[in-house]
OpenMM code with the backbone's topology and positions (N, CA, C; nanometers):
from openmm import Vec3, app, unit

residues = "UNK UNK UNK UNK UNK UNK UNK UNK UNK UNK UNK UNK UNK UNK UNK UNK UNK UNK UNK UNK UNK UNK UNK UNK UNK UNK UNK UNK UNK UNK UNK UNK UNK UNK UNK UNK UNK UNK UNK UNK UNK UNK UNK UNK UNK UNK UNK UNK UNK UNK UNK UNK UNK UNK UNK UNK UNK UNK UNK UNK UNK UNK UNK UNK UNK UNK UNK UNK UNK UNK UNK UNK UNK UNK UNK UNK UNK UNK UNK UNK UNK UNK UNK UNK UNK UNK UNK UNK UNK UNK UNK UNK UNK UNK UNK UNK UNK UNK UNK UNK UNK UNK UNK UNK UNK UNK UNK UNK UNK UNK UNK UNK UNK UNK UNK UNK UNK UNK UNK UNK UNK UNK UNK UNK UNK UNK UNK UNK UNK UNK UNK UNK UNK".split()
positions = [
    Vec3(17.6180, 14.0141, 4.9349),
    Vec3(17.5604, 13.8898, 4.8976),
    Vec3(17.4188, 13.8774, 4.9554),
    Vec3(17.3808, 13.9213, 5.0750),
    Vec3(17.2735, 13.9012, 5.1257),
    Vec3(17.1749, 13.9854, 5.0699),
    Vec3(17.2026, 14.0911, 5.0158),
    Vec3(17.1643, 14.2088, 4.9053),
    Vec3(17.1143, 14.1723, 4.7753),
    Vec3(17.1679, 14.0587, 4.7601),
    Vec3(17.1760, 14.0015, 4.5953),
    Vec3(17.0776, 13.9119, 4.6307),
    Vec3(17.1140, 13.8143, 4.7700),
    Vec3(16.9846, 13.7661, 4.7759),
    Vec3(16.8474, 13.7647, 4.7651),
    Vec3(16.8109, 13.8626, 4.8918),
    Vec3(16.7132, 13.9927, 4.8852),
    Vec3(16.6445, 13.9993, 4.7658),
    Vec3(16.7086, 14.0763, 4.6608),
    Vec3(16.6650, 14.0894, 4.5276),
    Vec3(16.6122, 13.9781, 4.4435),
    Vec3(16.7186, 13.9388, 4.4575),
    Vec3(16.6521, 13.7437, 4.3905),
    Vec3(16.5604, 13.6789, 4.4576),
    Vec3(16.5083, 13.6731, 4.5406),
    Vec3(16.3863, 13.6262, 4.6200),
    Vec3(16.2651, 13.7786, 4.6134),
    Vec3(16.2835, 13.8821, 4.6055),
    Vec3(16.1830, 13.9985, 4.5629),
    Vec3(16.0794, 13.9693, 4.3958),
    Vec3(16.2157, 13.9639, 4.3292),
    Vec3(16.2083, 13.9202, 4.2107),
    Vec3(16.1475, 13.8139, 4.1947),
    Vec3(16.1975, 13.6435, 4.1996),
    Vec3(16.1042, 13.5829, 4.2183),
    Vec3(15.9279, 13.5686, 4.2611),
    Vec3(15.8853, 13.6118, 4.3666),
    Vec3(15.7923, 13.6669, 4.4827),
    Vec3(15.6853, 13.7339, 4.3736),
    Vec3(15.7965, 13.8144, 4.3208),
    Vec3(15.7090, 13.9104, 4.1896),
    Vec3(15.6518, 13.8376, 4.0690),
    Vec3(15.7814, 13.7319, 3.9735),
    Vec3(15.7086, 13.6245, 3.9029),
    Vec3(15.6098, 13.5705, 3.9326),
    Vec3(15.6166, 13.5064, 4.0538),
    Vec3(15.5130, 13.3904, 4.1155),
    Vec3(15.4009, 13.4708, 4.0730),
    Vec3(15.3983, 13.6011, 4.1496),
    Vec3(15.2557, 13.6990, 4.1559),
    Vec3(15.1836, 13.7297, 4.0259),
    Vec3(15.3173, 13.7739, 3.9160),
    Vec3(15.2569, 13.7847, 3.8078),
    Vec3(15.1353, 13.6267, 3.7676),
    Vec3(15.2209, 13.5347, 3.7604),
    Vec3(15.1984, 13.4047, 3.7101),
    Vec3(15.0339, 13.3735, 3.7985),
    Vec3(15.0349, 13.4219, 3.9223),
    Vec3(14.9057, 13.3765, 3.9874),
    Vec3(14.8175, 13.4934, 3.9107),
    Vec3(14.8417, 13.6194, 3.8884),
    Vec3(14.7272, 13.6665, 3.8396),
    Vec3(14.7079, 13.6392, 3.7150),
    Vec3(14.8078, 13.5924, 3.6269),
    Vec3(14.7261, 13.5590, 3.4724),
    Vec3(14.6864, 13.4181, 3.5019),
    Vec3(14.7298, 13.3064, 3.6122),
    Vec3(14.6501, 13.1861, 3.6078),
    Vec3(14.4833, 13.2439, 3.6621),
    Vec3(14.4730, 13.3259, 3.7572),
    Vec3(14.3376, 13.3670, 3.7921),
    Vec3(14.2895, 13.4268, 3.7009),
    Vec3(14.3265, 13.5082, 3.5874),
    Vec3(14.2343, 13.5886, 3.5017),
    Vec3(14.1833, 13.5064, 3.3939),
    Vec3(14.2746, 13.3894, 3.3557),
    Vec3(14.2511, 13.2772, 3.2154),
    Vec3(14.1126, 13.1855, 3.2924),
    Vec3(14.1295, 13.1435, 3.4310),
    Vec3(14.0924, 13.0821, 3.4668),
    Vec3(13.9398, 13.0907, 3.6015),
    Vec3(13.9539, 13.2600, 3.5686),
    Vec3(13.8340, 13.3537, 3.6695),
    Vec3(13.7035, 13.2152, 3.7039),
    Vec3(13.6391, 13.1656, 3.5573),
    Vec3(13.5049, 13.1052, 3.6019),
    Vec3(13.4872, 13.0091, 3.6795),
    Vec3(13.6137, 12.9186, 3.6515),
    Vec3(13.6548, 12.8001, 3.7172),
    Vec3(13.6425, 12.7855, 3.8597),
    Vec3(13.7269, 12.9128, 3.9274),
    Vec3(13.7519, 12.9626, 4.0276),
    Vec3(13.6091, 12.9750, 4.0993),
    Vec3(13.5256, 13.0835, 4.0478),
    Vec3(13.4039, 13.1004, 4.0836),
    Vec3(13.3147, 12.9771, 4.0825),
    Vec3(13.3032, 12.8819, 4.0190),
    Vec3(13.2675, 12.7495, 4.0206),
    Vec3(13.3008, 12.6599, 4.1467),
    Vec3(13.4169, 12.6912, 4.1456),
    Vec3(13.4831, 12.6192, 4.2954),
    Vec3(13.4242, 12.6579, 4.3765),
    Vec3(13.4443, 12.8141, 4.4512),
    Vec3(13.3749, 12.8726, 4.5362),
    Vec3(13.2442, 12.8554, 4.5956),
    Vec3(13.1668, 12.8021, 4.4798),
    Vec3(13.0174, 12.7890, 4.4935),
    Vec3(13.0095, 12.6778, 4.4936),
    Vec3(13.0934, 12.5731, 4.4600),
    Vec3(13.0732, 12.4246, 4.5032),
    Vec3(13.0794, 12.4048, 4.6671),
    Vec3(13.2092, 12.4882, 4.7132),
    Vec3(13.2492, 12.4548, 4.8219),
    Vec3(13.1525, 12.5273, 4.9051),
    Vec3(13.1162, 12.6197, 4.8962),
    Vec3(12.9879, 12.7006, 4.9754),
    Vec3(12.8454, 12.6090, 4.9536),
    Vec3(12.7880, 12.5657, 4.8923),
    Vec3(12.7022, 12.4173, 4.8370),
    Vec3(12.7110, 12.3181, 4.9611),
    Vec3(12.8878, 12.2571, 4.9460),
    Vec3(12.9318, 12.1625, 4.9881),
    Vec3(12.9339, 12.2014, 5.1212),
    Vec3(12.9443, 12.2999, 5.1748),
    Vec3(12.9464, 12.3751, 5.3519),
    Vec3(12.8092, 12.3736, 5.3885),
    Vec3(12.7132, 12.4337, 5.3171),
    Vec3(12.5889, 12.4251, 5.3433),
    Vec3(12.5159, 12.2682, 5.3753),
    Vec3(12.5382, 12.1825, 5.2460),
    Vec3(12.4888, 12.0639, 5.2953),
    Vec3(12.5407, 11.9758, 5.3752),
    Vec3(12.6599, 12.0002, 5.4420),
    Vec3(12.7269, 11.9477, 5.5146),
    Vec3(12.6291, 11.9739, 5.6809),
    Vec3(12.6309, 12.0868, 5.6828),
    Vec3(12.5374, 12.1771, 5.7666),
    Vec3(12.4098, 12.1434, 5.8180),
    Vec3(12.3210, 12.1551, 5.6843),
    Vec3(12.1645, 12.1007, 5.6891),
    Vec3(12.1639, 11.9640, 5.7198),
    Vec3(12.2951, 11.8781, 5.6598),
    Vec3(12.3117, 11.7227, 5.7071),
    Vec3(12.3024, 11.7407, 5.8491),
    Vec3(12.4269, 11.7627, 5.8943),
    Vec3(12.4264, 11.7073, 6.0107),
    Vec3(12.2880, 11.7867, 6.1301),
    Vec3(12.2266, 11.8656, 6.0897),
    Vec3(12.1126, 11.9007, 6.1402),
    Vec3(12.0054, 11.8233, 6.1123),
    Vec3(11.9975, 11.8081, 6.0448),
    Vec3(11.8674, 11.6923, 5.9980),
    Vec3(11.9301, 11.5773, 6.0294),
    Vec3(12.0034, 11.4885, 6.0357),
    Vec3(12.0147, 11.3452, 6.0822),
    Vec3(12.0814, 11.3521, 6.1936),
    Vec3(12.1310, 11.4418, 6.2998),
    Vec3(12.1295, 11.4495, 6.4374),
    Vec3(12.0390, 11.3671, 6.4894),
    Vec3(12.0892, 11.3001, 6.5895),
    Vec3(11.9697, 11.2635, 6.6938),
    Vec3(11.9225, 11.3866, 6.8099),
    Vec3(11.7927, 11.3851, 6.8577),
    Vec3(11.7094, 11.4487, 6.9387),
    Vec3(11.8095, 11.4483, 7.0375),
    Vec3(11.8170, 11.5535, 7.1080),
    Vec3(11.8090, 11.5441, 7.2612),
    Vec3(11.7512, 11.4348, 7.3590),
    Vec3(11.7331, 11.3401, 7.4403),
    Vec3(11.6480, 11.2782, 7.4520),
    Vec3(11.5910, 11.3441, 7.5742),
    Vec3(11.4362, 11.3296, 7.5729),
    Vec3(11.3267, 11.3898, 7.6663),
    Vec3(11.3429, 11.3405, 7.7746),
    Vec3(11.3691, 11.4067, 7.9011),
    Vec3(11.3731, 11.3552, 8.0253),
    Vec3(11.2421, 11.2917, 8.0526),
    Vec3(11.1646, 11.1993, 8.1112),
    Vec3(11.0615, 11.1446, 8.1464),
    Vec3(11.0314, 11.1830, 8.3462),
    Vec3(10.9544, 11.2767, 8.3401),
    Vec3(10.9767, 11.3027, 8.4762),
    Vec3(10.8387, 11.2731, 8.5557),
    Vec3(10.7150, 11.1932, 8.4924),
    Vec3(10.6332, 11.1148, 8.5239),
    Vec3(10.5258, 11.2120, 8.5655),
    Vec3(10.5390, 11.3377, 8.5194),
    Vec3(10.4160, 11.4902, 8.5330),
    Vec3(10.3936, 11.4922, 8.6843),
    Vec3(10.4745, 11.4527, 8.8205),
    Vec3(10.4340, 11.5274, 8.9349),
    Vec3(10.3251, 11.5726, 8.9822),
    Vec3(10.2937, 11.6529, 8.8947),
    Vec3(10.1633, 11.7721, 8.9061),
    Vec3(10.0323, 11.7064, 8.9183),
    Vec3(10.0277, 11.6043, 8.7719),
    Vec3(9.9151, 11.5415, 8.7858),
    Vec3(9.9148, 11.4400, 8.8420),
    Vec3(10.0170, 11.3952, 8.9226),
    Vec3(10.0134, 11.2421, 8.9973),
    Vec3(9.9334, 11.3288, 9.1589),
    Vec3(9.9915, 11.4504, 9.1693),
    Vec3(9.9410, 11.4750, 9.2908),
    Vec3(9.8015, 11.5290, 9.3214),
    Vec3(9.7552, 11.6072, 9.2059),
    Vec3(9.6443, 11.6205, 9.1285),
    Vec3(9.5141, 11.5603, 9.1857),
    Vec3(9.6093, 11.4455, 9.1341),
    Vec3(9.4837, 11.2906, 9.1327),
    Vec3(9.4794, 11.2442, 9.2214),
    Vec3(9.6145, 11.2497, 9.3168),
    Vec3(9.6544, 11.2015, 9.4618),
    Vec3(9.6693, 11.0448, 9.4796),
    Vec3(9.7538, 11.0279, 9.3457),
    Vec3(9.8079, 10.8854, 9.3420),
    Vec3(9.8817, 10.8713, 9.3936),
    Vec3(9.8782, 10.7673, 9.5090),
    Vec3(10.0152, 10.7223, 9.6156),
    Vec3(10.0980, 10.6465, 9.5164),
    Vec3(10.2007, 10.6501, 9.5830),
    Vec3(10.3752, 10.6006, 9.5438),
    Vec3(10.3757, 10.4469, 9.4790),
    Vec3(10.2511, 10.4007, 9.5778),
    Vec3(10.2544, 10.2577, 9.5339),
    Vec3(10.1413, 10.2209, 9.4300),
    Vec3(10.0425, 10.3124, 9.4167),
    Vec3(9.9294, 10.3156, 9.3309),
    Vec3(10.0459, 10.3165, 9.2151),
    Vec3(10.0976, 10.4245, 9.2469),
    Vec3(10.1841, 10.4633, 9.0719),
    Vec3(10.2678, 10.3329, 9.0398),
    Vec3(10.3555, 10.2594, 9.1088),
    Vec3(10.3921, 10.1309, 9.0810),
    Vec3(10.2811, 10.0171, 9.0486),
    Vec3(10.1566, 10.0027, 9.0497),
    Vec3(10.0948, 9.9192, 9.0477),
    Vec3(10.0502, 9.9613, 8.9027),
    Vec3(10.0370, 10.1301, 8.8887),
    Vec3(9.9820, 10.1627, 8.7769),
    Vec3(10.0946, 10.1274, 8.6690),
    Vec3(10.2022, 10.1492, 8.6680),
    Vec3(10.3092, 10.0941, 8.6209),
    Vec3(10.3538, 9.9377, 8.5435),
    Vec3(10.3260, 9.8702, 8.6508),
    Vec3(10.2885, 9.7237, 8.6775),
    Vec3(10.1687, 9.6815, 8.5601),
    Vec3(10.0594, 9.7442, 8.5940),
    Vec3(9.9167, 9.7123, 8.4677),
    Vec3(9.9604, 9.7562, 8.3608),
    Vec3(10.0597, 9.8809, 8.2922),
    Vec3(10.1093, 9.9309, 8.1789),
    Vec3(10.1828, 9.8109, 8.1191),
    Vec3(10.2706, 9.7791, 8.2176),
    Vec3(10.3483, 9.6283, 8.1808),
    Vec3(10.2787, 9.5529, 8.1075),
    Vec3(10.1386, 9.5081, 8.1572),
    Vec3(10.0791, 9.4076, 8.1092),
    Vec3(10.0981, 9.2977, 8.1864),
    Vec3(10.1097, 9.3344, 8.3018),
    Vec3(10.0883, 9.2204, 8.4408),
    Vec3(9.9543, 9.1931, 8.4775),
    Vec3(9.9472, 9.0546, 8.5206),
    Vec3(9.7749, 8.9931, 8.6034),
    Vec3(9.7949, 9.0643, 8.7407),
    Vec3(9.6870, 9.0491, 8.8026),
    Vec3(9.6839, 9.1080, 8.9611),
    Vec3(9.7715, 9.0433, 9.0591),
    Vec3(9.7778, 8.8788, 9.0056),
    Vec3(9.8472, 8.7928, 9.0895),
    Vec3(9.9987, 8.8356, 9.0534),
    Vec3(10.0865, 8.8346, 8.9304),
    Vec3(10.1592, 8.8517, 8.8953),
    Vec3(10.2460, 8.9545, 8.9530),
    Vec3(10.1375, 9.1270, 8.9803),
    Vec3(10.2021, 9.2247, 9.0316),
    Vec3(10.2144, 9.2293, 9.1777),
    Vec3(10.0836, 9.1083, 9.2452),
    Vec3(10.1690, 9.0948, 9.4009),
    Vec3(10.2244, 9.0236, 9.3883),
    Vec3(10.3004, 8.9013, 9.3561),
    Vec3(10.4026, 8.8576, 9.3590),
    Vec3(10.5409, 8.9193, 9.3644),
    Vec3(10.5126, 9.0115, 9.2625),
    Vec3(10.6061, 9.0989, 9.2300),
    Vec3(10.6598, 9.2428, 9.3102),
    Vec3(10.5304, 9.2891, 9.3542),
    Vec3(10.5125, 9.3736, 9.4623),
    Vec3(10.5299, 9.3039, 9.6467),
    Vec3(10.5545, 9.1786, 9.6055),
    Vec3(10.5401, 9.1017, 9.7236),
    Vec3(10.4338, 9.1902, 9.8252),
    Vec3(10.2815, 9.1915, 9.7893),
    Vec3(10.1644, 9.2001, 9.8531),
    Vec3(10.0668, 9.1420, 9.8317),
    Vec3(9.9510, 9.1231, 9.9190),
    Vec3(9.7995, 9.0314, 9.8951),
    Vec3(9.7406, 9.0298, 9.7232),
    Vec3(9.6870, 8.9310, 9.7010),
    Vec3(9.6502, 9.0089, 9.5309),
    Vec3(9.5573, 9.0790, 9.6012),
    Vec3(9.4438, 9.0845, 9.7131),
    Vec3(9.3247, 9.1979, 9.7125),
    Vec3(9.4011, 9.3182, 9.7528),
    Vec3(9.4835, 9.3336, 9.8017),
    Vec3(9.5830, 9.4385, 9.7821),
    Vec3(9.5727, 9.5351, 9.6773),
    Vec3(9.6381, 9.4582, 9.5339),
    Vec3(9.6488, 9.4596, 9.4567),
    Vec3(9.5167, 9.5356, 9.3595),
    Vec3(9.3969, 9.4724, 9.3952),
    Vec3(9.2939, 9.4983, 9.3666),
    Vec3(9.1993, 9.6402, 9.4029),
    Vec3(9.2334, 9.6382, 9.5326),
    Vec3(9.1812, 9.7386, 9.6105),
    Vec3(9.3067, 9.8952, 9.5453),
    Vec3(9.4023, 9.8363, 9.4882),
    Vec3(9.5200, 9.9797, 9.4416),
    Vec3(9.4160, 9.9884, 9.3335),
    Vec3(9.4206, 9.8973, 9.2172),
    Vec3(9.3463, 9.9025, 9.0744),
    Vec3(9.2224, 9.9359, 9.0902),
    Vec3(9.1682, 9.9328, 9.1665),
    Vec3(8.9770, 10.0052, 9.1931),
    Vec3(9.0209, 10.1363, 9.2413),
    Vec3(9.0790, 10.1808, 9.2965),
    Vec3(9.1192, 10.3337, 9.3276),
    Vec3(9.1918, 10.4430, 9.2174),
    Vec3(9.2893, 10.3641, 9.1678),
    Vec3(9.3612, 10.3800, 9.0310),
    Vec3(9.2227, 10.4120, 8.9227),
    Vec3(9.1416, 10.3603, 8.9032),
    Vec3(9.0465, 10.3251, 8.8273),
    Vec3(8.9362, 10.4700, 8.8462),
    Vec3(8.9251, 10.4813, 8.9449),
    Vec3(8.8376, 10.6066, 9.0212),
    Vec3(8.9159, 10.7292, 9.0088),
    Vec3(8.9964, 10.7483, 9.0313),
    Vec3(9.0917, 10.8571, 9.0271),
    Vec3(9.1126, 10.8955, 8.8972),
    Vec3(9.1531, 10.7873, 8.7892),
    Vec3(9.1739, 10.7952, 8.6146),
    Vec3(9.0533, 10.8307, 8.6040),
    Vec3(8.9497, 10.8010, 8.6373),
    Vec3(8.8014, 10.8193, 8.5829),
    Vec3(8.8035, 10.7012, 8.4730),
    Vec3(8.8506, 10.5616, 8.4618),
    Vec3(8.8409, 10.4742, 8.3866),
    Vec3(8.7514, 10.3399, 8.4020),
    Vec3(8.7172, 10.2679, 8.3460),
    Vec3(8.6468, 10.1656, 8.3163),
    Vec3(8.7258, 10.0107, 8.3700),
    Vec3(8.8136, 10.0634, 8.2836),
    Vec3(8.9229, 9.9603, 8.2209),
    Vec3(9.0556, 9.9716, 8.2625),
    Vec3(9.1207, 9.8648, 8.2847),
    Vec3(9.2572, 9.8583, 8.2764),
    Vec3(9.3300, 9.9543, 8.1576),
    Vec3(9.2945, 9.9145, 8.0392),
    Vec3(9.3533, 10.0089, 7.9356),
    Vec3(9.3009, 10.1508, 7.9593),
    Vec3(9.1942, 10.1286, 7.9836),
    Vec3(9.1280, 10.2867, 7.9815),
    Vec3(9.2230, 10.3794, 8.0927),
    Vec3(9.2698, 10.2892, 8.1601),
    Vec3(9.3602, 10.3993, 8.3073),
    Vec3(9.4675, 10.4352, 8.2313),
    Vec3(9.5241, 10.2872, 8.1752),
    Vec3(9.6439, 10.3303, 8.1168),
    Vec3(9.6654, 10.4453, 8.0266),
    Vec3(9.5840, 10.4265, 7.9491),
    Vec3(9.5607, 10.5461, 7.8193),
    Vec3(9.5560, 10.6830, 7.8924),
    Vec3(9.4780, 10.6912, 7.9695),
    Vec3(9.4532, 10.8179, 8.0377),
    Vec3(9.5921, 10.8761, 8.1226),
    Vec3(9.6758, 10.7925, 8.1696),
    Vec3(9.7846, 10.7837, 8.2526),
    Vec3(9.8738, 10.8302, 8.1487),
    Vec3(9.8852, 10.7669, 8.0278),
    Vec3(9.9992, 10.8161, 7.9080),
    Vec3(9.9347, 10.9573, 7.8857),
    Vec3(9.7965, 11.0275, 7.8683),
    Vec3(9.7716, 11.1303, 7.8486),
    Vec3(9.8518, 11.2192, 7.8940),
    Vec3(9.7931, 11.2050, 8.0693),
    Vec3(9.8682, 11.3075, 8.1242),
    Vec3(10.0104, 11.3320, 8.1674),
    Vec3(10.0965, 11.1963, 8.1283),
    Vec3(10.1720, 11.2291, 8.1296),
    Vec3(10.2636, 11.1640, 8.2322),
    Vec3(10.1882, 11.0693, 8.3134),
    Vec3(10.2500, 11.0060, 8.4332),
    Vec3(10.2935, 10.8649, 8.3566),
    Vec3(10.2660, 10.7761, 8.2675),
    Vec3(10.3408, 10.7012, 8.2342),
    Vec3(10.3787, 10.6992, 8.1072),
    Vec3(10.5103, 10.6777, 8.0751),
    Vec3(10.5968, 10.7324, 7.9434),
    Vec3(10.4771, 10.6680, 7.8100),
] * unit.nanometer
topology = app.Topology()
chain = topology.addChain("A")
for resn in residues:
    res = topology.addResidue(resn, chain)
    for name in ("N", "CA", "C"):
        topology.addAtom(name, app.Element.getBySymbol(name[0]), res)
């Protein structure tokens, strides 16, 4: 019986096979159509999610090099910081809890060191190199 089985499931196994290769031979282009949809469909799936990924985001590490460069103290760079804000002099000692000529005497040094004119002009120069984002 298990013999008979055997055979009857061989047999079967064999129909099926026949039946898949004349459904693949009637139906070859179709097939190939699929294939190339789904290879299409893999690809742009692909280039999608590569193209509308978000960035890595850029560490901001405030260029070191040129802060020391220039030989901007710790607190110059907070003050320089502070004027990027768009703070008054009074505003950033308050804030800095120091003198405003304090304050003043950082921004005239800041100013010399940037080689700037201007408040903006430091700033601009400061985003150049790289010390403020």
């Amino acid at each position: 019986m298990v013999i008979y089985g055997l055979l009857l499931a061989a047999g079967t196994l064999a129909l099926q096979w026949l039946d898949y290769q004349r459904l693949v031979r009637s139906h070859a282009g179709d097939i190939y159509i699929g294939l190339i949809a789904l290879g299409f469909l893999a690809l742009g799936v692909f280039v999608g999610i590569r193209l509308l990924s978000r960035p890595k985001p850029v560490t901001f590490d405030g260029n070191p090099k040129a802060i020391e460069t220039l030989g901007i103290s710790p607190r110059e760079l907070t003050v320089l910081q502070e004027l990027a804000a768009g703070r008054s002099n009074k505003e950033i000692a308050e804030r800095l809890h120091i003198a405003p000529d304090t304050v003043k005497t950082h921004v005239a040094r800041l100013f010399e060191k940037l080689e700037a004119k201007r408040r903006t002009d430091a700033i601009n120069k400061a985003r150049e190199l790289g010390i403020l984002p």
